[in-house]
C-alpha positions in Angstrom: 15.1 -65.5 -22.1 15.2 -68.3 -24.7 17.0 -68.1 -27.6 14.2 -69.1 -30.0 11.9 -65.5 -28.5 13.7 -64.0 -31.2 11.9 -65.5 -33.5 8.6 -63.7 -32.8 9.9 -60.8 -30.3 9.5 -57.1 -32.6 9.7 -53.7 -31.3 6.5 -53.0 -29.8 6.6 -49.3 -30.6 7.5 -49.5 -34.3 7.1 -53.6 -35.0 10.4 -53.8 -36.2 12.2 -57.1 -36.8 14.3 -58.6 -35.8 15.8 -57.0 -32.9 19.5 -57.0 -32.8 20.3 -59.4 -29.0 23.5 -58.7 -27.3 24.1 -61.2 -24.7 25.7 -60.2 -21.0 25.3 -63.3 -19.3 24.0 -66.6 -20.1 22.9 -69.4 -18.3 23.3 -73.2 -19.1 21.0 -76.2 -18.7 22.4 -79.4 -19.8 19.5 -81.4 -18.4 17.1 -80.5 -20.9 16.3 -82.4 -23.5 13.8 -82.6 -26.3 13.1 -84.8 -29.0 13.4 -82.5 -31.9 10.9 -83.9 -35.2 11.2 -81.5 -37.6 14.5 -78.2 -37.6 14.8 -75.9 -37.4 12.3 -75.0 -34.4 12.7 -71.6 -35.2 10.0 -70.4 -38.3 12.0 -67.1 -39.3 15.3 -66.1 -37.2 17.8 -68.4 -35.1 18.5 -66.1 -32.0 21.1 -68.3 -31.0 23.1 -67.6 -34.2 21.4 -64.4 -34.6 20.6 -65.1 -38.4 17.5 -65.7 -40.6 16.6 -69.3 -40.5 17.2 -69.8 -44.3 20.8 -68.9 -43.3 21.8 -71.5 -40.8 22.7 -74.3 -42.6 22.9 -76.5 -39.4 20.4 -75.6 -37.1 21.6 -76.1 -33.4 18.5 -76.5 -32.0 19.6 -79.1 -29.7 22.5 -76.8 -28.0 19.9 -74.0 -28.0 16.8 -75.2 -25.8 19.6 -75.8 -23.1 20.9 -71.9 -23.3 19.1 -68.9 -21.7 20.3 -65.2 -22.3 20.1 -64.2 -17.9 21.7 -60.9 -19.0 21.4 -59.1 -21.6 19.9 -55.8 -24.2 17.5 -56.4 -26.8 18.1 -53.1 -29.7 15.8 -51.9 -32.1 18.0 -50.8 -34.9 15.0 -49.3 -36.6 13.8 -46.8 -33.8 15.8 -46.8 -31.8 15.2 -48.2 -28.3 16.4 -50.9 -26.5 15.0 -53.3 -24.0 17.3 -54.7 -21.1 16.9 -58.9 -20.4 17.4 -59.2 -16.3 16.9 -62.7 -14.5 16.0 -64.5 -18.0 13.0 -61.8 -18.5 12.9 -59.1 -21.9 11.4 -55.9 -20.4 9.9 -54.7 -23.6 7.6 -52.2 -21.6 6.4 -48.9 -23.4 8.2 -45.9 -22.8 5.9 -44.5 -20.2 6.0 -47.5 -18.1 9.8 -47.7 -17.7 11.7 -46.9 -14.7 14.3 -44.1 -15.7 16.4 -45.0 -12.6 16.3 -48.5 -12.9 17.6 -48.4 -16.9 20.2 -45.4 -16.3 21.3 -48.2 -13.3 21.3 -51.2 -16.3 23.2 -48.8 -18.5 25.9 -47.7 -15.8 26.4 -51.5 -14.6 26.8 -52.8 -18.1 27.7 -50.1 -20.4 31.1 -52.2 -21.2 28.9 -54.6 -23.3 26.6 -51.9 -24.7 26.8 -50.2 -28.0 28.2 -46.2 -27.6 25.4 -45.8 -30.2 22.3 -46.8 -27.3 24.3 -45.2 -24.4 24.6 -42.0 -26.0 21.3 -42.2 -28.0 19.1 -45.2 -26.7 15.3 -44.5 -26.4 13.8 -43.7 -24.3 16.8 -43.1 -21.8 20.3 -42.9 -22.3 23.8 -41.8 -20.6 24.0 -38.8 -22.7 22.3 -35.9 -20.0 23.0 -38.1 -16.6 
């Protein structure tokens, strides 16, 4: 997932954002290369620094279109849920279309990097009655 999704992903239950982004693993691409006219690319929220635009005082736009997150958890802070990143993709599906088994699995495998507050609580699944 790149870094600059942040700056329009939101919750899609409640449309909260931003969504706090823990990153598991990332992936680097020193070959790309953009010529950057006007920074920061990002209109609201630098997901690389993880801080509203207005913020950043130098915007690293040129480090960040080289960076994917390959791992990682996307966490709505607002309702609740979270939204695992696998293979550079955000799964942001609606509760009913989630595997249970696959996100107990993403919890299990990565639960070193995960906040106690989404293992124990996350929506829609969580460790808590596995």
């Amino acid at each position: 997932m790149k870094y600059r999704l942040m700056d329009i992903l939101a919750c899609p239950i409640c449309k909260s954002f931003p969504l706090k982004l823990i990153v598991i693993k990332e992936n680097q691409y020193p070959e790309r290369k953009i010529e950057i006219e006007e920074k920061p690319l990002c209109e609201l929220y630098c997901g690389l620094y993880r801080k509203y635009t207005k913020e950043v005082k130098d915007t690293p736009c040129e480090e960040c279109i080289k960076k994917e997150v390959d791992v990682g958890i996307l966490i709505c802070e607002k309702c609740g849920r979270w939204y695992p990143i696998l293979d550079e993709i955000p799964r942001m599906l609606p509760d009913e279309l989630r595997s249970k088994k696959e996100d107990i699995a993403f919890l299990k495998k990565y639960r070193d990097h995960i906040p106690e507050e989404v293992l124990v609580n996350g929506k829609p699944f969580n460790l808590k009655n596995v």
